[in-house]
C-alpha positions as a Markdown table, in Angstrom:
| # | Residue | x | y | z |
|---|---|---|---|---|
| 1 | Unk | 1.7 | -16.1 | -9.1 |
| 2 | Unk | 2.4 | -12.5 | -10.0 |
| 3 | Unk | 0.6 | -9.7 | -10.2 |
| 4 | Unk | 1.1 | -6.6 | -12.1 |
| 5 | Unk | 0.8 | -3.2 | -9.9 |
| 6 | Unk | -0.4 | 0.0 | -11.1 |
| 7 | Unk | 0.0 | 3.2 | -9.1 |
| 8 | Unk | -3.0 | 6.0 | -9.6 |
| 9 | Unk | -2.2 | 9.1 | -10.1 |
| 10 | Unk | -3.3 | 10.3 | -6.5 |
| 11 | Unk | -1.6 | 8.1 | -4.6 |
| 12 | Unk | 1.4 | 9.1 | -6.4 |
| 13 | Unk | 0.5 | 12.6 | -5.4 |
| 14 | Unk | 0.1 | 11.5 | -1.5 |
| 15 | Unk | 3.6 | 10.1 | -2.0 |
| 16 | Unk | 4.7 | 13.4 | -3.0 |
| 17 | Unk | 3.4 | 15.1 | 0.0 |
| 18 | Unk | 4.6 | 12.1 | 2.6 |
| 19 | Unk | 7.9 | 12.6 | 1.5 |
| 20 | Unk | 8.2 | 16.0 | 2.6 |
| 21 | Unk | 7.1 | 14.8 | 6.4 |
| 22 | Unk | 8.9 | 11.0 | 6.0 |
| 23 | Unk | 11.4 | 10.6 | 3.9 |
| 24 | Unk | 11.9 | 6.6 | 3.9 |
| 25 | Unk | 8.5 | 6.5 | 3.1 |
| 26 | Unk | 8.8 | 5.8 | -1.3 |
| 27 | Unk | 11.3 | 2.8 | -0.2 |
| 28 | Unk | 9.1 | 1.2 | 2.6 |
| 29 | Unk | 6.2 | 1.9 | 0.3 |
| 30 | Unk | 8.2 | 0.2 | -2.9 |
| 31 | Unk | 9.1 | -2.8 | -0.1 |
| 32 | Unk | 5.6 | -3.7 | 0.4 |
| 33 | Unk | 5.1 | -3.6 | -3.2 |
| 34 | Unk | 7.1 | -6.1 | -4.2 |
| 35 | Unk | 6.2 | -8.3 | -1.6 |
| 36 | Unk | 2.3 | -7.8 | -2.9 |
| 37 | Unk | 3.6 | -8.4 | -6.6 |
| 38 | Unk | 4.6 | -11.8 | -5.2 |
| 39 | Unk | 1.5 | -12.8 | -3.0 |
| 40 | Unk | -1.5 | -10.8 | -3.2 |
| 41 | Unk | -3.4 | -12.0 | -0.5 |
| 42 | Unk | -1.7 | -10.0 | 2.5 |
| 43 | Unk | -3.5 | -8.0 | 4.2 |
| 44 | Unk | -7.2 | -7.6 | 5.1 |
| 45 | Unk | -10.8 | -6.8 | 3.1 |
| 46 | Unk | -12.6 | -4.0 | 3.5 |
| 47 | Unk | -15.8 | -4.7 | 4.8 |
| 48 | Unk | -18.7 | -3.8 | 2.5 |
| 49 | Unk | -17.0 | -4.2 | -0.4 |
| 50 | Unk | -17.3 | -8.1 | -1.3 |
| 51 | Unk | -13.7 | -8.7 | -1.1 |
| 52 | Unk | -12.2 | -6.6 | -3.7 |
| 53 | Unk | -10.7 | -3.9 | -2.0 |
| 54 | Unk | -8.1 | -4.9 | 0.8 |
| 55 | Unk | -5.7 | -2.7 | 2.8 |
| 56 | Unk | -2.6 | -3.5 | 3.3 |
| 57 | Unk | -0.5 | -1.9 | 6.2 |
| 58 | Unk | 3.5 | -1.1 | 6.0 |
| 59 | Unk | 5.8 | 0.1 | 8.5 |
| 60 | Unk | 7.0 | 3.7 | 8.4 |
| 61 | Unk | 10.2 | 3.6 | 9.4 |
| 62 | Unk | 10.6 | 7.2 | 10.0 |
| 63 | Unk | 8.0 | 7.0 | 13.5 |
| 64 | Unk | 9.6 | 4.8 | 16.3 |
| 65 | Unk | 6.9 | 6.0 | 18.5 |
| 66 | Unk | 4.0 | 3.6 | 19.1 |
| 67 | Unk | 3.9 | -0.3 | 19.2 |
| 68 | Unk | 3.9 | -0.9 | 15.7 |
| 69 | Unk | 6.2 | 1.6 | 15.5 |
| 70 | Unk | 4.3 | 3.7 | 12.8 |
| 71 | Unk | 2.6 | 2.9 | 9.6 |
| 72 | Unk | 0.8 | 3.7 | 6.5 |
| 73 | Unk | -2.3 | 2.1 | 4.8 |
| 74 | Unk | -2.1 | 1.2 | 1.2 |
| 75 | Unk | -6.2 | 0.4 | -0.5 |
| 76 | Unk | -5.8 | -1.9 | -3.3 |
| 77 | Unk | -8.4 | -2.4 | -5.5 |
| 78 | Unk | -8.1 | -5.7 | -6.8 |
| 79 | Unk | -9.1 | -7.0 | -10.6 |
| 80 | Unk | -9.2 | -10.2 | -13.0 |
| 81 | Unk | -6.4 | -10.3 | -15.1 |
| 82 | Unk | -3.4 | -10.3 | -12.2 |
| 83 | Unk | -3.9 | -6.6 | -11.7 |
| 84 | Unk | -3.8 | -4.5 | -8.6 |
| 85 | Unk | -4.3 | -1.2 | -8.4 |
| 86 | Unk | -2.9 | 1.4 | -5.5 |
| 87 | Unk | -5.7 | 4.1 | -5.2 |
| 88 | Unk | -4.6 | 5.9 | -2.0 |
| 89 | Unk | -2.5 | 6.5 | 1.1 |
| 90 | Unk | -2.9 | 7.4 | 4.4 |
């Protein structure tokens, strides 16, 4: 099942800055969204919120330091008709 993804305006603006420290970061970023257009239900809820806000972690392939090798939260808010929404990134 597909979902449609919508990208606020502020995490479009935390793109913009990222990019000026990591610039990979819009095509791992556009990598996991694809694979969350396809199945949704990667990643983990957020506690306290009754299941409809989940994060979903990607690799940053700019940082090799670390175990996981770097990576970036993405919130998604989720909704009824086969929408998700981005709100943030950090």
């Amino acid at each position: 099942m597909n979902y449609k993804v919508y990208l606020t305006e502020t995490f479009q603006k935390s793109v913009k800055i990222l990019k000026k420290i990591y610039r990979k970061v819009k095509a791992d970023i556009a990598g996991t969204i694809h694979v969350i257009e396809e199945d949704p239900t990667i990643g983990d809820p957020i506690p306290g919120w009754n299941k409809e806000i989940w994060k979903v972690r990607t690799a940053n392939s700019d940082v090799k330091k670390g175990t996981r090798g770097g990576s970036v939260d993405l919130p998604l808010k989720t909704r009824r008709n086969h929408c998700l929404y981005v709100g943030s990134i950090f």
